[in-house]
C-alpha positions as CSV (number, residue, x, y, z in Angstrom):
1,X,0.0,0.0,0.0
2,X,1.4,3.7,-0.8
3,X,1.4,6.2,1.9
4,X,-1.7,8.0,0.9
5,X,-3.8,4.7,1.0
6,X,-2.4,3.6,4.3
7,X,-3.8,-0.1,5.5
8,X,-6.3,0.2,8.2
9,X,-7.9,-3.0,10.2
10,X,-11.6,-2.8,10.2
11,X,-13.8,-5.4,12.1
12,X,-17.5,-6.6,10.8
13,X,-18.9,-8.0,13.7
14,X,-21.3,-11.0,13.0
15,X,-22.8,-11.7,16.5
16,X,-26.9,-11.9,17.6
17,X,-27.9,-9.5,20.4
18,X,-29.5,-10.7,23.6
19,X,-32.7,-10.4,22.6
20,X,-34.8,-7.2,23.4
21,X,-32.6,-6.2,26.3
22,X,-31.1,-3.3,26.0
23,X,-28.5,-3.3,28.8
24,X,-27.4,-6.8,28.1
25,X,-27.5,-6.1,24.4
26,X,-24.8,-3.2,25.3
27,X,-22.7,-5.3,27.6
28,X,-22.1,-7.9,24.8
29,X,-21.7,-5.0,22.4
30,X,-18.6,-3.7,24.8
31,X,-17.1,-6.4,25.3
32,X,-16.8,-7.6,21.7
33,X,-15.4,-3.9,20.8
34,X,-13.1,-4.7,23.2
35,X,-11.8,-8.1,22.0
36,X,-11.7,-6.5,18.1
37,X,-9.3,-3.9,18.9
38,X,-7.3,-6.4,20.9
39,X,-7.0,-7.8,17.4
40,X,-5.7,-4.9,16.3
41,X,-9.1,-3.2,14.6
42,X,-9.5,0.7,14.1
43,X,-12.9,0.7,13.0
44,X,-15.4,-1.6,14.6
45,X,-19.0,-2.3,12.6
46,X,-22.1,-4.0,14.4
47,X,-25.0,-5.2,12.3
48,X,-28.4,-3.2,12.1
49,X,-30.5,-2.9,14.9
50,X,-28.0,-5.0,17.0
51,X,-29.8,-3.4,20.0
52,X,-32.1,-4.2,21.0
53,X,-32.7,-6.5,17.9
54,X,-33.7,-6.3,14.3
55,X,-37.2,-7.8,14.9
56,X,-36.8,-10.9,12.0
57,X,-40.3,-12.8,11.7
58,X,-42.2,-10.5,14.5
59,X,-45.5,-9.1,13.4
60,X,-46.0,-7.6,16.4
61,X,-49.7,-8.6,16.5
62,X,-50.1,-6.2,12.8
63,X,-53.3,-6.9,10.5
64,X,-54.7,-4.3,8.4
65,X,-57.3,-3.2,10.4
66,X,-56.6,-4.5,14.0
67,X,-54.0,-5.3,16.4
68,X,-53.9,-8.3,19.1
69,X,-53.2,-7.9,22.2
70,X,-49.9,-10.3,22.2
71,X,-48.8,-8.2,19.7
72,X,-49.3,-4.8,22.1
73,X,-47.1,-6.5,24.3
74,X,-44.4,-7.5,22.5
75,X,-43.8,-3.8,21.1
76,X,-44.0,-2.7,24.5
77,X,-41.2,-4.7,25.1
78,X,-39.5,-3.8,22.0
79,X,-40.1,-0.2,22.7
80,X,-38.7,-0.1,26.5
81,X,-35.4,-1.7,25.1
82,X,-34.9,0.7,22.4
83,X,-32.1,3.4,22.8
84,X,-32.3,7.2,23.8
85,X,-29.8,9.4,22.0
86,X,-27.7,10.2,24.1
87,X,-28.4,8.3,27.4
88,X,-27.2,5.5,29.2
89,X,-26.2,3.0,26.3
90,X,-24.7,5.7,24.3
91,X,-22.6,6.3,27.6
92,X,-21.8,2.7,27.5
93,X,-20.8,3.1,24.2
94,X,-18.7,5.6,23.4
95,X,-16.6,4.9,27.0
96,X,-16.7,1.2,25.2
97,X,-14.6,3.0,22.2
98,X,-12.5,5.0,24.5
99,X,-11.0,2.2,26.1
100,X,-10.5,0.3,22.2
101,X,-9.0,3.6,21.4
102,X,-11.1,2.9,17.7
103,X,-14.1,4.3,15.9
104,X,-17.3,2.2,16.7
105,X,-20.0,2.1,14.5
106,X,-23.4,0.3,15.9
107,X,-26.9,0.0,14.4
108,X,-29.5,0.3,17.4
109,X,-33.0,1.1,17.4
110,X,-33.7,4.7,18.4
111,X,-36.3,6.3,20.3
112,X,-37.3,9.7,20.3
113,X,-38.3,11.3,23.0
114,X,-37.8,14.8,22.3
115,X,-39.7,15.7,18.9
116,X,-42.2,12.9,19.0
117,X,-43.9,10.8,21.8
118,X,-41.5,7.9,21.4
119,X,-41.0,7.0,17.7
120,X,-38.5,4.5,16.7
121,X,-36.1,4.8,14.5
122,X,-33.7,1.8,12.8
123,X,-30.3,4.6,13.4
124,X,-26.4,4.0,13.2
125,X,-24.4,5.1,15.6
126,X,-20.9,6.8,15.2
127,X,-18.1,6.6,18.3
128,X,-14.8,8.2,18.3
129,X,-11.6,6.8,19.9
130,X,-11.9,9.6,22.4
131,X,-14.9,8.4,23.5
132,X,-17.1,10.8,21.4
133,X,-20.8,10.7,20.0
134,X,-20.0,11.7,16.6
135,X,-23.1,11.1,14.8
136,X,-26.0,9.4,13.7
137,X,-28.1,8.6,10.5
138,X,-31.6,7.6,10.8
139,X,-32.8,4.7,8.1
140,X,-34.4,6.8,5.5
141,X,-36.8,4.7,4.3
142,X,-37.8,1.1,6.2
143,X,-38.3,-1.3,4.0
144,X,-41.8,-3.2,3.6
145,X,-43.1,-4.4,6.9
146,X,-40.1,-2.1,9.1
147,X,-43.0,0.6,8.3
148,X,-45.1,-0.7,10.7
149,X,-42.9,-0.2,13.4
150,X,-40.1,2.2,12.6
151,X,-40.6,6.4,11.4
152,X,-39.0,7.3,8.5
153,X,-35.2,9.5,8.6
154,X,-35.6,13.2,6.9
155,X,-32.7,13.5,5.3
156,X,-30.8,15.6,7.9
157,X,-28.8,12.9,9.1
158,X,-26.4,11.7,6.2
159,X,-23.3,12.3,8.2
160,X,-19.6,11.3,6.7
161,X,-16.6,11.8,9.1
162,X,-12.9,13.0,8.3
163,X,-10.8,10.8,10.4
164,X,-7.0,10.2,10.7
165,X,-7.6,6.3,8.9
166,X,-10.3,7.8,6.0
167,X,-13.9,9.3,5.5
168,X,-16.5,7.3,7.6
169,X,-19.8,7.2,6.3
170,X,-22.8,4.9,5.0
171,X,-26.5,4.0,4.4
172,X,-28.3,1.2,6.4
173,X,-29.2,-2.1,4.5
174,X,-31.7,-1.2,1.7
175,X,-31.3,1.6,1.7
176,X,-28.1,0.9,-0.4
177,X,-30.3,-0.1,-2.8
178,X,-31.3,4.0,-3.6
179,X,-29.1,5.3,-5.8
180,X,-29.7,9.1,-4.8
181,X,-28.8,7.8,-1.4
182,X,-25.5,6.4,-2.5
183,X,-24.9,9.3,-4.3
184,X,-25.3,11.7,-1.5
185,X,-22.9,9.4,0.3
186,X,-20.6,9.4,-2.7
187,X,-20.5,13.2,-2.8
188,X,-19.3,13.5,0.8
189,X,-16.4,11.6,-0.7
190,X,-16.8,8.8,1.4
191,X,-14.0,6.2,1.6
192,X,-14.8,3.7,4.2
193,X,-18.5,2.9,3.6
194,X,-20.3,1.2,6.6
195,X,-23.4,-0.8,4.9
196,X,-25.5,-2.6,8.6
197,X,-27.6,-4.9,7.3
198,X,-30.2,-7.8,8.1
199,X,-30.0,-9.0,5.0
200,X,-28.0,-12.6,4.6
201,X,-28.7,-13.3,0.8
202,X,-25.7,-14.4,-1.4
203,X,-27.1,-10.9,-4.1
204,X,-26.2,-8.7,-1.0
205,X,-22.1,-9.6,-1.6
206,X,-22.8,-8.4,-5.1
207,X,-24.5,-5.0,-3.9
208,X,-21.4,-4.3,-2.1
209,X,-19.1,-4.8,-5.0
210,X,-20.9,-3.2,-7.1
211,X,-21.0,0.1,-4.7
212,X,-17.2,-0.2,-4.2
213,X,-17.3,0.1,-8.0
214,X,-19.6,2.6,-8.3
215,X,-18.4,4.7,-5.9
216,X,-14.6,4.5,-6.6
């Protein structure tokens, strides 16, 4: 590698939260940071929605018309566990990438309690290696059945960050699959882009290739 490309040791995490609980979902979280940059990582990715879980299967009691009762109480569940920006996990979190010394980026499931009466959000979170909220970008646009239970991202939080190892930046799982998304991205001059996703299909290796591509 030349000097202006210097190598830099990223870790993908592949690891299944503790199930709709938040501060056990966060415990694992820092202690799997912690065992990447042992390894030598800079820049440390979880999955989307790794707390308190991307919901895979869950209808959460949804027909077109009606809810059940089951249902109610399972996004109750889901909704207690989900993260406030900045609060307690966050706190967890970025002292998690202090102590790595590396950037941590984590997809959790948002709630808003300050514009809204508790909407959720499917949002990546952006640590620095001084133990620093960054940033955060909200899923623009949930895909299928995520609309019944997350609100959509504005726009306002496309964030890309100069860092000493390369421009951090990146769009949550389908949302890769918008190209004026990307391109936003792309224009930001991104060169480390972070793609969270749910998604487990063989296609989605090709999506990233063809990005890397696309995007130079």
């Amino acid at each position: 590698m030349t000097d202006s490309f210097p190598r830099v040791r990223v870790a993908v995490v592949q690891a299944a939260p503790i199930l709709f609980d938040r501060e056990a979902t966060v415990e694992k979280a820092c202690r799997l940071t912690a065992g990447a940059a042992a390894q030598g990582a800079r820049l440390i990715l979880f999955p989307e929605a790794f707390i308190p879980a991307y919901p895979r299967g869950l209808s959460f009691g949804n027909v077109v018309g009606s809810r059940k009762p089951e249902g109610r109480r399972t996004w109750q569940r889901y909704w207690a566990n989900a993260v406030e920006v900045p609060g307690p996990a966050t706190e967890g979190l970025a002292e998690a990438a202090r102590q790595a010394n590396a950037y941590l980026a984590i997809g959790v499931i948002e709630r808003d309690s300050r514009f809204s009466r508790g909407t959720l959000y499917c949002t990546l979170l952006y640590f620095s290696p001084d133990g620093r909220l960054l940033g955060k970008h909200r899923k623009l646009k949930p895909t299928a059945a995520e609309r019944l239970i997350w609100g959509e991202g504005d726009g306002s939080t496309l964030p890309a960050f100069h860092t000493e190892i390369g421009k951090i930046g990146g769009l949550i799982c389908w949302e890769n699959y918008m190209p004026l998304a990307r391109t936003a991205m792309y224009s930001k001059g991104v060169e480390i882009y972070l793609a969270p996703t749910a998604d487990t299909r063989d296609s989605w290796q090709a999506t990233m290739r063809h990005i890397a591509f696309e995007g130079r």
